[in-house]
C-alpha positions in Angstrom: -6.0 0.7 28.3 -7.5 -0.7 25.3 -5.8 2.0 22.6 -2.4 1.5 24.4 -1.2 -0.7 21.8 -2.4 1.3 19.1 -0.8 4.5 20.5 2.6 2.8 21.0 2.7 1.1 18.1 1.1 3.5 15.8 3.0 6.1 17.2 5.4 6.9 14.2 2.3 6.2 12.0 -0.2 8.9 13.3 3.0 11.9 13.0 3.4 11.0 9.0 -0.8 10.7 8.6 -1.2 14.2 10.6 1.6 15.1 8.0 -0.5 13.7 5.0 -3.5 15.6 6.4 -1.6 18.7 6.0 -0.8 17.9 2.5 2.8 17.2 2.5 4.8 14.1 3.5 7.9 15.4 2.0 9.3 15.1 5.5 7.9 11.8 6.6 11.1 9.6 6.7 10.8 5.9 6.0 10.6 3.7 8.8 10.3 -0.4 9.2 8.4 -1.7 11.9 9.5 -5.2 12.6 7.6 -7.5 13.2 9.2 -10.6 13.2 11.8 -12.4 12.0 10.5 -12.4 8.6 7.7 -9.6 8.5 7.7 -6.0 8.9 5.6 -3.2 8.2 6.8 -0.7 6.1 5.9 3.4 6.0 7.3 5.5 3.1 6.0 8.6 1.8 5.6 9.0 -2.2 4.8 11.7 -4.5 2.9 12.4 -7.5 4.4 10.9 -10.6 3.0 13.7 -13.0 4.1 15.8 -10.2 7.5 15.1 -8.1 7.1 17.9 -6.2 4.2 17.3 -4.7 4.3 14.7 -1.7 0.8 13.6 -1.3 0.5 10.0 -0.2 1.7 7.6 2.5 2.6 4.1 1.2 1.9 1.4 4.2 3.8 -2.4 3.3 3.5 -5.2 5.4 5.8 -8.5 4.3 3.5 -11.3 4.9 4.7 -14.5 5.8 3.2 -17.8 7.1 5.3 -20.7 8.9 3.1 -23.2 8.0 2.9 -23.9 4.5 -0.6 -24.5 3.9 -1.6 -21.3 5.6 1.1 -19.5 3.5 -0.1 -20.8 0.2 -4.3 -19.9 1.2 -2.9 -16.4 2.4 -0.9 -15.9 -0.9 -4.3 -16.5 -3.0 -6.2 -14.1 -0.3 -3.9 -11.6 -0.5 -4.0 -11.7 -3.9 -8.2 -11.5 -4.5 -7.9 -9.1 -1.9 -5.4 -6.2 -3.7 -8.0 -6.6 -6.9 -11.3 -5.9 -5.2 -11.8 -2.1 -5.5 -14.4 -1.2 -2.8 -15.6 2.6 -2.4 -13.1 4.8 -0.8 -10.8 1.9 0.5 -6.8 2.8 0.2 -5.6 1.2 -3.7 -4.3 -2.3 -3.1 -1.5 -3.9 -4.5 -0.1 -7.7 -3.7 3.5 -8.5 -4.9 5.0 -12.0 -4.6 8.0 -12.6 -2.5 10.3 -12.6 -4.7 9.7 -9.0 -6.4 9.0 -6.5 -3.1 7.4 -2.9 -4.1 9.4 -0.1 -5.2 9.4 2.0 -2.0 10.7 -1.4 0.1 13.4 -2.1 -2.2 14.8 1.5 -2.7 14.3 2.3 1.1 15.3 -0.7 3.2 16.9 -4.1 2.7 13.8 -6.2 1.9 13.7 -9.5 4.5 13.1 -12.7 2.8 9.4 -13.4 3.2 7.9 -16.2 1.9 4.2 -15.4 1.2 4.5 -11.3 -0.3 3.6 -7.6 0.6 0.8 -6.3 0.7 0.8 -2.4 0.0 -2.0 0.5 0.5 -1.6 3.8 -1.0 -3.1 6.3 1.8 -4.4 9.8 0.0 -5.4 13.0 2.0 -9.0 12.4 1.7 -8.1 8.9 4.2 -6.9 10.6 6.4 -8.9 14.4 6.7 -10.6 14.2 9.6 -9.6 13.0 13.5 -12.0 10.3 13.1 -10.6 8.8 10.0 -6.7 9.1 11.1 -8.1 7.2 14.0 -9.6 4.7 11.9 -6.6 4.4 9.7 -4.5 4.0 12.6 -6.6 1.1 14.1 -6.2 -0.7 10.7 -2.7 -0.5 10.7 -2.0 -1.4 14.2 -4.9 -4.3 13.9 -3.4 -5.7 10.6 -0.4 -6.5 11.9 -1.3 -8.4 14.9 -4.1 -11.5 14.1 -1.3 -12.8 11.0 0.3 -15.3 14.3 -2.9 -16.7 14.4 -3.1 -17.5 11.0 -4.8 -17.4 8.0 -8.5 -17.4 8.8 -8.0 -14.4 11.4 -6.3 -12.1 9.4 -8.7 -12.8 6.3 -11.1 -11.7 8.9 -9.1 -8.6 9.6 -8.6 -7.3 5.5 -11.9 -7.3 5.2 -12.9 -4.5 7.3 -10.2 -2.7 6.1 
């Protein structure tokens, strides 16, 4: 019972990180996961810049917003300490400010009016190689959507196991 919401959820998730374990998300169509009214997560499969044929990463976005204004403004300096702390093996971070969504939301979907930012994590092969770390990387995407109606404090909690 307690990986139901994970399953359900992280459903459409798990089919484009199987596909990234197999080395090729050419086929992993984007999808938007909303949220709420003014958050989604985002799923969009990218390639190799030197290399355009070669699909080889997953790009997870959530749109982060806050309806209480103090809690948006701490989360908009987390999220932004967060995306430039490098740690090990993690996924590469990036933070963009409301006003200028990434690339792969703004080319794929109609971006929702958020008023903290997105938060983006590039997902290579070697995140997802094994059973045990597409499990992992499922739990993290699944978990990092929920604790954010709680506010601030939980989901800083959250990032930093990610």
């Amino acid at each position: 019972m307690s990986y139901l919401r994970r399953d359900l959820l992280g459903a459409p998730f798990r089919r484009a990180f199987d596909a990234l374990a197999r080395g090729d998300t050419s086929k992993v169509e984007p999808l938007e996961l909303p949220w709420r009214p003014t958050e989604a997560v985002y799923l969009v499969a990218g390639n190799d810049p030197a290399n355009p044929n070669h699909w080889d990463r997953l790009i997870v976005v959530y749109a982060v917003d806050f309806e209480d204004e103090s809690d948006a403004a701490m989360a908009r300096v987390v999220l932004q300490q967060f995306a430039q702390t490098k740690v090990g093996n993690a996924p590469p971070c990036h933070f963009n400010e409301a006003t200028k969504p990434p690339l792969e939301v703004s080319t794929n979907f109609s971006p929702r009016e958020v008023g903290v930012g997105y938060l983006s994590f590039v997902l290579f092969q070697a995140h997802v190689a094994t059973d045990a770390r597409r499990l992992k990387a499922l739990d993290l995407v699944v978990a990092s959507v929920a604790p954010r109606k709680r506010g601030i404090r939980v989901s800083s909690s959250v990032l930093l196991i990610f």
